[in-house]
C-alpha positions as CSV (number, residue, x, y, z in Angstrom):
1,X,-65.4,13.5,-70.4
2,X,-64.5,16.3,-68.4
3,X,-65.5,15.6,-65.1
4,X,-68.3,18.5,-65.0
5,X,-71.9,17.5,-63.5
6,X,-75.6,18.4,-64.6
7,X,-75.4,21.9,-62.6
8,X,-73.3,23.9,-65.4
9,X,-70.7,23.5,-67.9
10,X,-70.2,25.6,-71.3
11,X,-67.4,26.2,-73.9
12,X,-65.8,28.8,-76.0
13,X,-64.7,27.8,-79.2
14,X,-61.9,30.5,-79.3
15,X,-61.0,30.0,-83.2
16,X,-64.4,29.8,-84.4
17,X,-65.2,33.1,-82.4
18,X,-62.1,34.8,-83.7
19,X,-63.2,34.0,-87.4
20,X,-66.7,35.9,-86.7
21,X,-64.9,38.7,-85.4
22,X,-62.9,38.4,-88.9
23,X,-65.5,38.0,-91.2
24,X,-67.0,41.2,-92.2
25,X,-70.3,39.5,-93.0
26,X,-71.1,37.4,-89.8
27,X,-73.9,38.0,-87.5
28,X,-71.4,38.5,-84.8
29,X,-69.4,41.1,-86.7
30,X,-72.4,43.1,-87.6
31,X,-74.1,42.8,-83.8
32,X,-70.4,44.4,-82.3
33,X,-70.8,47.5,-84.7
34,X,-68.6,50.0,-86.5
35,X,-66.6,50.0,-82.9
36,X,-65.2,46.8,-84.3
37,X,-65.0,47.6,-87.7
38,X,-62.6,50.3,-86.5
39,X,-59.6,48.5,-85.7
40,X,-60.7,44.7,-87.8
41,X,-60.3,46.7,-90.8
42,X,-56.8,47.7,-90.6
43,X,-55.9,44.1,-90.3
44,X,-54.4,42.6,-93.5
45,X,-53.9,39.5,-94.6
46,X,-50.7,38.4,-93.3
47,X,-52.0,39.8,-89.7
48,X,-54.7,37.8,-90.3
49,X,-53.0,35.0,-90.9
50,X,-50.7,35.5,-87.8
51,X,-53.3,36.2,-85.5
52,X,-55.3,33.1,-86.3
53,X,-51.6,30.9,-85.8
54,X,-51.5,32.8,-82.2
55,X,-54.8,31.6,-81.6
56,X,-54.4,28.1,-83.4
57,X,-52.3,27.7,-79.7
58,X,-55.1,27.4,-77.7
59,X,-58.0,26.7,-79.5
60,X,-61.0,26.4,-77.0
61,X,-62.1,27.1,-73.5
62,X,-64.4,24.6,-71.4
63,X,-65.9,25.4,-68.0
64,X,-68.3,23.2,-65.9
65,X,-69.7,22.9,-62.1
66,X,-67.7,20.0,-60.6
67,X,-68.7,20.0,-57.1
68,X,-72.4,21.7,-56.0
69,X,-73.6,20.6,-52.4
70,X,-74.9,21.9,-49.1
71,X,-71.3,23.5,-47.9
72,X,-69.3,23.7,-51.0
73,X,-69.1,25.2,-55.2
74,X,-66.6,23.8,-57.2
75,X,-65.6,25.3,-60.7
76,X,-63.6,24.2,-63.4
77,X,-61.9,26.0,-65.9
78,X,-59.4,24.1,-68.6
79,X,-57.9,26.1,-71.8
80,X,-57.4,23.4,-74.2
81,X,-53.2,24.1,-75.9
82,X,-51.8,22.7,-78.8
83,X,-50.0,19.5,-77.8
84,X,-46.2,20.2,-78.0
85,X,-46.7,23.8,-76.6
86,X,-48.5,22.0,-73.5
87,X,-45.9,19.6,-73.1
88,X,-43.3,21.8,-72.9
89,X,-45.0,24.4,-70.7
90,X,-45.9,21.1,-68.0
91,X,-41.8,19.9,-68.2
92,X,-41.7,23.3,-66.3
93,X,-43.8,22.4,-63.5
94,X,-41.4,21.2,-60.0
95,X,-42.6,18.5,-57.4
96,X,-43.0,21.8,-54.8
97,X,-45.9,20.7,-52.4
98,X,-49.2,22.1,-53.3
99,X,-50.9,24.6,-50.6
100,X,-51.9,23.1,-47.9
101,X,-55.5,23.1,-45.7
102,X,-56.3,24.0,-42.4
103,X,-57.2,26.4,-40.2
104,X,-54.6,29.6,-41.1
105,X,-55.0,32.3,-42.3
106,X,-53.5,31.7,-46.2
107,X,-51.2,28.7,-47.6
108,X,-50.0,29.3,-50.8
109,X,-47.7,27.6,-53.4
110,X,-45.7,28.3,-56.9
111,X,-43.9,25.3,-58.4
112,X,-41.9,26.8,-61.0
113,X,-38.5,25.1,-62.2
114,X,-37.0,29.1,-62.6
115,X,-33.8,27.9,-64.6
116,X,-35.9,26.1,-67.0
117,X,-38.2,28.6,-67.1
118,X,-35.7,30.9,-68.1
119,X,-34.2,28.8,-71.3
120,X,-37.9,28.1,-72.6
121,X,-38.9,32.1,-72.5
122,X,-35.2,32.6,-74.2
123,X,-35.5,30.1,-76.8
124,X,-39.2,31.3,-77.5
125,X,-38.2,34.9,-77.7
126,X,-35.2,34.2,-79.8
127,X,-37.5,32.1,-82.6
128,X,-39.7,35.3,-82.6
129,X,-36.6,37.4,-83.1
130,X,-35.4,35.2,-85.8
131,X,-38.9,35.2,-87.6
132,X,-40.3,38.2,-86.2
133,X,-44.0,39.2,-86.9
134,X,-44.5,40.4,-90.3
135,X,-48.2,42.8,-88.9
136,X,-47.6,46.1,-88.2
137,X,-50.0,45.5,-85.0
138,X,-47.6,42.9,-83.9
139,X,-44.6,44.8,-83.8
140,X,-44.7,45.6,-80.0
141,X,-44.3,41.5,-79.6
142,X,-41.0,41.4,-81.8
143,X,-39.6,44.5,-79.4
144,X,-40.6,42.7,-76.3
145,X,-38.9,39.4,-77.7
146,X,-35.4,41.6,-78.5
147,X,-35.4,42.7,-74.6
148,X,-36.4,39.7,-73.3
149,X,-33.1,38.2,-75.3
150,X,-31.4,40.6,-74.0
151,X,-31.9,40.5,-70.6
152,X,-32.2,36.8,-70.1
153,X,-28.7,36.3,-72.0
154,X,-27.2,37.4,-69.3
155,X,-25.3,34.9,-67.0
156,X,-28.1,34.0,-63.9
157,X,-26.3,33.0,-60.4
158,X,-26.5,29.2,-60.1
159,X,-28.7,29.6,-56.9
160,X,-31.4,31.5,-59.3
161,X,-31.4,28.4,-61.5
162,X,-31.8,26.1,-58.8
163,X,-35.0,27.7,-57.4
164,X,-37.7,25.3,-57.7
165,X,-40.7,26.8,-56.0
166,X,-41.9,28.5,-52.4
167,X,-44.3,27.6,-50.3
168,X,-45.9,29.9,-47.1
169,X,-48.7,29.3,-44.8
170,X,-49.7,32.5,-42.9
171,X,-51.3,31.3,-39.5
172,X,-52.3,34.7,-38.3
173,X,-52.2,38.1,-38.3
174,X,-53.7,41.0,-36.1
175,X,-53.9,44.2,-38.3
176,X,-53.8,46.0,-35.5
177,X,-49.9,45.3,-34.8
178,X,-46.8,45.3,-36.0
179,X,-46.5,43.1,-39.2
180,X,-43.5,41.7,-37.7
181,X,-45.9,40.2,-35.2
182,X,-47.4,37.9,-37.9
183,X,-46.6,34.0,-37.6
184,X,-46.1,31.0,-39.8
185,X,-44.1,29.4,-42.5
186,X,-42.1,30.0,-45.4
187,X,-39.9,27.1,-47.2
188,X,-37.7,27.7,-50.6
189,X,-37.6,24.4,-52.8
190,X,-34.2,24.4,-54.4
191,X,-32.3,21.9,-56.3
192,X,-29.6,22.1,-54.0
193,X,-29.9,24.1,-50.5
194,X,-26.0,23.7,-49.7
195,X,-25.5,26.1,-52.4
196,X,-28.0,28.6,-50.9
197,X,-26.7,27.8,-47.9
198,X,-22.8,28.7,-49.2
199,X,-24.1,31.7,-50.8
200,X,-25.7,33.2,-47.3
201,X,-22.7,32.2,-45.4
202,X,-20.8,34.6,-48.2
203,X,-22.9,37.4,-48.1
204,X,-24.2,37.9,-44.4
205,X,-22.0,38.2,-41.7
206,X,-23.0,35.7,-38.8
207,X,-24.6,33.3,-41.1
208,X,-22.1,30.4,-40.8
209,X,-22.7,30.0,-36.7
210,X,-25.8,29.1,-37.8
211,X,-24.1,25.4,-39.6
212,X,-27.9,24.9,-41.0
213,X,-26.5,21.4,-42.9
214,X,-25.6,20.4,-39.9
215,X,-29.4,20.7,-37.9
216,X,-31.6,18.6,-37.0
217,X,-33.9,21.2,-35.4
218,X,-35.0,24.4,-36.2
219,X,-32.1,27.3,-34.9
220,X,-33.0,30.5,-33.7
221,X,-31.3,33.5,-36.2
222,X,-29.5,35.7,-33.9
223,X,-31.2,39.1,-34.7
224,X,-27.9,40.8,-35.6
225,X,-27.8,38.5,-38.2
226,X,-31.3,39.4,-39.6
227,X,-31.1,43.0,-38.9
228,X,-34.9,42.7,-37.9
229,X,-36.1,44.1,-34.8
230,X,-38.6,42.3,-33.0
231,X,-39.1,39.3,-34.9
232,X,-38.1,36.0,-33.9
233,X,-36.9,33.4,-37.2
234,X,-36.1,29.7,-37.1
235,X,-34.4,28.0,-39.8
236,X,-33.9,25.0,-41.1
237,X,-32.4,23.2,-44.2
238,X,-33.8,19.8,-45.8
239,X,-31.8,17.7,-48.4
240,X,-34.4,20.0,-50.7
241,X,-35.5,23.4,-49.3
242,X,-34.7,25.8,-46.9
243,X,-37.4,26.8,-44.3
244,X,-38.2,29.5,-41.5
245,X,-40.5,29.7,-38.5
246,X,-41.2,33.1,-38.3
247,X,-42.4,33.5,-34.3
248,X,-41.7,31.1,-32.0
249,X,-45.4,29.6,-32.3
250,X,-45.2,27.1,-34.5
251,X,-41.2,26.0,-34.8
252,X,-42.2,22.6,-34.1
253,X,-44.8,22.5,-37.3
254,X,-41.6,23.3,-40.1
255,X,-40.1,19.8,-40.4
256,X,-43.5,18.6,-41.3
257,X,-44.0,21.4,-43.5
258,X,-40.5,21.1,-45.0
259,X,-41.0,17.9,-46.0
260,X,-45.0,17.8,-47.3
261,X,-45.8,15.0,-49.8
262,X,-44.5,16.6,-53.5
263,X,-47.7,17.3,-56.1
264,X,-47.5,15.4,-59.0
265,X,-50.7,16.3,-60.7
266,X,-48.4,19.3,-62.4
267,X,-50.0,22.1,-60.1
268,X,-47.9,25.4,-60.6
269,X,-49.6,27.7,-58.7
270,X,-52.3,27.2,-55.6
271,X,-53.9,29.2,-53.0
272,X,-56.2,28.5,-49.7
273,X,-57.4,31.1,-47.2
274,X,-60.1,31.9,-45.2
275,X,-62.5,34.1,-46.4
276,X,-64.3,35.3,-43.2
277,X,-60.9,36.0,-41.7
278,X,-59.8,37.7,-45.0
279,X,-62.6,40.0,-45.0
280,X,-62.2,41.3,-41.3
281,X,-58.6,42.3,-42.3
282,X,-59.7,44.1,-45.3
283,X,-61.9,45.9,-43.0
284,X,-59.8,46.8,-40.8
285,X,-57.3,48.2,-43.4
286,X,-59.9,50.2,-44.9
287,X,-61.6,51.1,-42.3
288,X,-64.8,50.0,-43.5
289,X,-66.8,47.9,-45.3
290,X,-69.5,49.2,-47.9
291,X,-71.1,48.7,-50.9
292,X,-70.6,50.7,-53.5
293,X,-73.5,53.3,-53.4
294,X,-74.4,56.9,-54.4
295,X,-75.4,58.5,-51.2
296,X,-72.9,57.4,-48.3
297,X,-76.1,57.8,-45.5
298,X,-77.0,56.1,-42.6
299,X,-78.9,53.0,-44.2
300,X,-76.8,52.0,-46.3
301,X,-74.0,51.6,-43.8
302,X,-76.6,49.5,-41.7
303,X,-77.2,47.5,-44.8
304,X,-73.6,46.9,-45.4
305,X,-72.7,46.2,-41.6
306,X,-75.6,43.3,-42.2
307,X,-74.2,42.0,-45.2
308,X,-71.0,42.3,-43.5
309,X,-72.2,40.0,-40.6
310,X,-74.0,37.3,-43.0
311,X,-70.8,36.6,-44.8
312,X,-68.5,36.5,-41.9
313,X,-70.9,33.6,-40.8
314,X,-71.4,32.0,-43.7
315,X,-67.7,31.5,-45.7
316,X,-65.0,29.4,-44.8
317,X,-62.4,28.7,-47.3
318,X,-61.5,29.0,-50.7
319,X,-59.2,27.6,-53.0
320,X,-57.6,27.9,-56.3
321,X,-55.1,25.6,-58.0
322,X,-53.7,25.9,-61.4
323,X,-52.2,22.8,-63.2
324,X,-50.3,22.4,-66.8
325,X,-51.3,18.8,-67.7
326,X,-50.7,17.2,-71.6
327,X,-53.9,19.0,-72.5
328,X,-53.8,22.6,-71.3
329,X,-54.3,24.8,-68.4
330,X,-56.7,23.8,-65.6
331,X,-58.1,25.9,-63.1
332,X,-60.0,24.1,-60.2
333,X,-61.7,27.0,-58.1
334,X,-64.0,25.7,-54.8
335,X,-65.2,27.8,-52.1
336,X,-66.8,26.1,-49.0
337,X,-69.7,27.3,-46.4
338,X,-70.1,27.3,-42.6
């Protein structure tokens, strides 16, 4: 039913293990020892009680291999959540273009509708504060719920409200320069760009030469107007985001990217880099690459300057992308060979 093949797949029924940890006689309680019995003890009934509706939430885990061949792994990973809580938390997922594929460096993407966002943590802190937690242990949730009412109470700038996700693809980047020497694309999914647009034209001096609603093209930000040193910006404005080349190199890639075919599979969050590339950098920040080991001699750097090598060869990409369907959260993780 889920989609997992014969190479793995496994679940964790989530309430049933949080009534072994409760019951004082189960085989599971018992194995954990008096570690457990430490802090289970002090639980009453009402925390009981409210601890097992927390959990009633999301009730079960399932995982499972869903692609296992020559050149690629494919996992799985879905936390089953109680139907009207799933619904809701999905009606905040935007149409923002999922991360994209290819040969760069990273491509990443959140599709978040931030305004909505904002009333559904409000109006879930404010039934905590109404009907706060009766367990002592619990207490720190109905503080956290007063702040959170009290800082999302306050009035948000309609631009905030009309953020709908970002996307970036990072096409490269030498470690060994500047940062500002990095290239690719950024684009902000809004609701409405003129408003952004407005707001920038407000705020930094310069902006409005720029007439963004009025390009067709990508326009070159005069570098008094980004205050930047050294690093060349194009930008661009779309009847829904906002976008920037940043370097020169790839100005003739941001319509496309602008204007990507929306998800509607309700992906949230996704990521794609390269894994060999991502390791050199690491490297190169750190200034080395070892395994954690005692004694810091000669063979073991040789070893790790082998492993090193193998793995450069050997990954390519991989990816993550997080979904809210009907159901739950889903969490499709692949990773692909040379």
């Amino acid at each position: 039913d889920k989609g997992y093949t014969p190479y793995g797949s496994g679940y964790m029924d989530i309430q049933k293990l949080l009534n072994e940890f409760l019951n004082t006689e189960s085989t599971t309680r018992k194995a954990l020892g008096s570690h457990l019995d430490a802090h289970m003890d002090t639980l009453d009934a009402v925390c009981v009680d409210e601890i097992k509706s927390m959990i009633a939430k999301a009730p079960r885990m399932t995982a499972g291999v869903t692609q296992f061949t020559e050149n690629e792994l494919a996992m799985r990973y879905e936390l089953e959540i109680e139907n009207s809580l799933a619904a809701s938390l999905a009606a905040l997922v935007s149409e923002t273009p999922p991360a994209g594929d290819g040969n760069n460096l990273v491509s990443a993407s959140l599709a978040v509708k931030v305004g909505k966002l904002r009333n559904f943590v409000l109006e879930k802190a404010t039934a905590i504060a109404a009907t706060p937690y009766q367990c002592a242990k619990l207490s720190d949730l109905n503080m956290q719920a007063e702040q959170l009412m009290t800082q999302l109470n306050i009035p948000m700038p309609p631009m905030v409200n009309n953020l709908m996700g970002v996307r970036i693809r990072m096409d490269d980047f030498d470690p060994a320069r500047e940062i500002t020497q990095a290239n690719g694309l950024v684009a902000l999914h809004v609701d409405k760009p003129e408003m952004f647009v407005g707001m920038a034209t407000m705020m930094v001096p310069g902006f409005e030469q720029l007439d963004l609603a009025n390009q067709t093209e990508p326009v070159k930000i005069p570098a008094e107007v980004l205050q930047m040193e050294g690093v060349d910006v194009f930008a661009l404005m779309s009847d829904n985001a906002i976008g920037a080349s940043i370097g020169e190199q790839h100005v003739s890639d941001l319509n496309a990217f602008m204007s990507a075919e929306p998800q509607d599979d309700g992906t949230f969050f996704s990521v794609s880099y390269d894994m060999a590339k991502q390791m050199q950098i690491q490297e190169a920040f750190t200034g080395q690459f070892q395994m954690e080991a005692v004694d810091n001699n000669a063979m073991i750097n040789e070893y790790s300057e082998a492993m090193k090598e193998v793995y450069t060869e050997i990954l390519d990409r991989s990816r993550v992308d997080m979904r809210l369907t009907g159901e739950g959260l889903q969490i499709d993780n692949s990773m692909t060979f040379k």
